[in-house]
C-alpha positions in Angstrom: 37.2 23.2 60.3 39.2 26.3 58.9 40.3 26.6 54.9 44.0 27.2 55.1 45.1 29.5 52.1 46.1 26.4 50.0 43.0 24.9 49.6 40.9 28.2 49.3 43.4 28.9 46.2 42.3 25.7 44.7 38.7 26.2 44.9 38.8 29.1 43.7 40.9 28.2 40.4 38.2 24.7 40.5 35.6 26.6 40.4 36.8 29.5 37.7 38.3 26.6 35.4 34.5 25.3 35.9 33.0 28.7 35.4 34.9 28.8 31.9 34.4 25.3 31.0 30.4 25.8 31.2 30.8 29.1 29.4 33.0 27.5 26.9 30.1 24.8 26.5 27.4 27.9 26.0 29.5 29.3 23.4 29.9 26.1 21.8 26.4 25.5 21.3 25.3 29.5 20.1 28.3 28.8 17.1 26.1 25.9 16.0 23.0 27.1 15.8 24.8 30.1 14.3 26.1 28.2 11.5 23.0 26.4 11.2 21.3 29.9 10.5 24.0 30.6 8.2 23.6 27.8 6.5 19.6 28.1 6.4 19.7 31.4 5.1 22.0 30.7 2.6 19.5 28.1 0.9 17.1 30.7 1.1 19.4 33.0 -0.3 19.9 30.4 -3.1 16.4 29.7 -3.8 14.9 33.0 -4.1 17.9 33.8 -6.8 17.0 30.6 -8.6 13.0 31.2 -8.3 13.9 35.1 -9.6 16.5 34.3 -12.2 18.9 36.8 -11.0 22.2 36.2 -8.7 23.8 39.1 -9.4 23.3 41.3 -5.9 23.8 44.4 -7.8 21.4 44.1 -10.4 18.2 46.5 -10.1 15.7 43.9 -9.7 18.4 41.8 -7.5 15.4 39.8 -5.0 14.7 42.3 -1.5 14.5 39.3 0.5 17.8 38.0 -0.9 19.8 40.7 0.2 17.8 41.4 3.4 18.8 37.7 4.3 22.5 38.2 2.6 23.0 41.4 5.2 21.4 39.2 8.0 23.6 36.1 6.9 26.6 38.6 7.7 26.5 40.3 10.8 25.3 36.3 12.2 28.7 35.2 10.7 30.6 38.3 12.4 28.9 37.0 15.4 29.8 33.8 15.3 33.8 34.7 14.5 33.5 36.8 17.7 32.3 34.2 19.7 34.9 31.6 18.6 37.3 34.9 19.4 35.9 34.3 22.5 36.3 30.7 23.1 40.0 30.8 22.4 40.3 33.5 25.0 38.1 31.2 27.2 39.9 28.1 26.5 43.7 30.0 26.8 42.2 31.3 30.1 41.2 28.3 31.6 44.4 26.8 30.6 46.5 29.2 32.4 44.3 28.7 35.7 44.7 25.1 35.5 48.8 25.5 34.7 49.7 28.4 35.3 51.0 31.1 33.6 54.1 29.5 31.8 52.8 26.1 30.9 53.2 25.1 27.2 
């Protein structure tokens, strides 16, 4: 039995609205344990200031491992806002494939 070009279209939007659905889910998951980091790191961050006396990230004697897990604490963040950049693409994407092109 033969595809006409109807029902090939469909499967192919099915499938690419599924595609970006399981991506959307992956993404989903890598923001959490991103902020999860984040927010690990920033305990940390928090207890070696309070176990040093110092919160001041430019004093001299300012903890290393503070601002080694400050810097790290960063680029996860700028990460993370690329990723949810990327979700809404995803999610505006997969929207369009299900509605088209003009749908609200």
């Amino acid at each position: 039995m033969r595809m006409n070009q109807t029902e090939r279209l469909l499967r192919s939007r099915e499938f690419e609205v599924n595609h970006s659905c399981l991506r959307a889910t992956q993404i989903e998951t890598m923001i959490g344990d991103f902020d999860r980091i984040c927010t690990d790191l920033e305990q940390q961050i928090e207890a070696e200031e309070t176990r040093a006396k110092i919160s001041d990230p430019k004093h001299f004697a300012y903890p290393t491992y503070a601002k080694a897990a400050q810097e790290r604490r960063t680029k996860i963040k700028r990460s993370s806002d690329a990723l949810r950049n990327e979700l809404d693409r995803l999610r505006m994407k997969a929207n369009e494939t299900r509605h088209g092109p003009d749908a609200p």
